[in-house]
N, C-alpha and C positions, 0 to 999 in steps of 0.2 A: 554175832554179827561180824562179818568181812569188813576190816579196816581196808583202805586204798592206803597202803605207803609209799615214801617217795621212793622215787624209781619205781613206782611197779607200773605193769605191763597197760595201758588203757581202754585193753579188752578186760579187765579183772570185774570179776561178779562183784555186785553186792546186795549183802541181803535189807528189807528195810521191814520194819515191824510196824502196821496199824495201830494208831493208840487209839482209836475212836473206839474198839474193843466190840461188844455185841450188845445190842438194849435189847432190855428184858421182855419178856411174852406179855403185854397187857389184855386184862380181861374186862370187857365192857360193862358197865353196872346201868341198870336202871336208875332215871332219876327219880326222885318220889312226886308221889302225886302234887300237882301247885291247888294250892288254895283257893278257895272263889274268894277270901275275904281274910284280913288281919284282925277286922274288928272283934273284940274282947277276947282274942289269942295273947297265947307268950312267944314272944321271938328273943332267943337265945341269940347274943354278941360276942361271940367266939375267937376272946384274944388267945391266937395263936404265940404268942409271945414273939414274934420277926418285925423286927425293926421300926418302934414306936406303933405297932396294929391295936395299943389298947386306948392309943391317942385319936386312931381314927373312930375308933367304935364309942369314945367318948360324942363325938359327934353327931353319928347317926344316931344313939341314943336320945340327943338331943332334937336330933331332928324330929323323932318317932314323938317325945314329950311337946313338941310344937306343932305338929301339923297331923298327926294320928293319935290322940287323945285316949281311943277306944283302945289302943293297943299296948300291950305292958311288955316292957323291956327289960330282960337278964341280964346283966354284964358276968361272964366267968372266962376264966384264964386256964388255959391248959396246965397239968400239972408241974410238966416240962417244957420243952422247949416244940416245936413244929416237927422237930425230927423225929420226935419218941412219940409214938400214939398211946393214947389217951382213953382205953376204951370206959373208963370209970364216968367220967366226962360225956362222953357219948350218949353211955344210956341214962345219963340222971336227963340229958336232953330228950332223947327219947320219949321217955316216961311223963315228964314232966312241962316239956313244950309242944309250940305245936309248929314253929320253925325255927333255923338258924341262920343266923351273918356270922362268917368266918371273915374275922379283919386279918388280911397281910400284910400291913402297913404302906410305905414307899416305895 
């Protein structure tokens, strides 16, 4: 990059570098099909571990125990953190649910 130093001339170039840099190609995913109904389903509560999310999911679990009876609730935690995926995680939900809440907390 071209510094301006003093004394220099005030026609002097300078170069300036974009930090905004280039976002990545995303590719659109289908969502899955939604449910007619929760009743006697498992919905997975997918504490992503980010900032108090297995505080929220406490909640809605609670909810789901209060006001949807018919419907049974998972609590499980990613194995790391939100940044590392989890594909072990994924498919036990997969296999074994029949939807998820991803909590991100605040």
């Amino acid at each position: 990059m071209n510094e301006m130093k003093s004394g220099a001339q005030p026609d002097a170039t300078l170069s300036v570098l974009n930090p905004m840099g280039y976002p990545p190609e995303i590719k659109a995913k289908t969502p899955a099909p939604r449910l007619d109904t929760l009743d006697g389903k498992i919905v997975y509560l997918v504490d992503c571990r980010f900032d108090d999310s297995i505080e929220l999911l406490k909640q809605v679990g609670a909810w789901f125990a209060d006001n949807m009876k018919a419907v049974e609730t998972r609590m499980i935690s990613l194995s790391s953190t939100y940044q590392i995926d989890d594909p072990d995680t994924w498919k036990e939900i997969a296999a074994k649910g029949d939807a998820a809440i991803v909590g991100v907390g605040h």
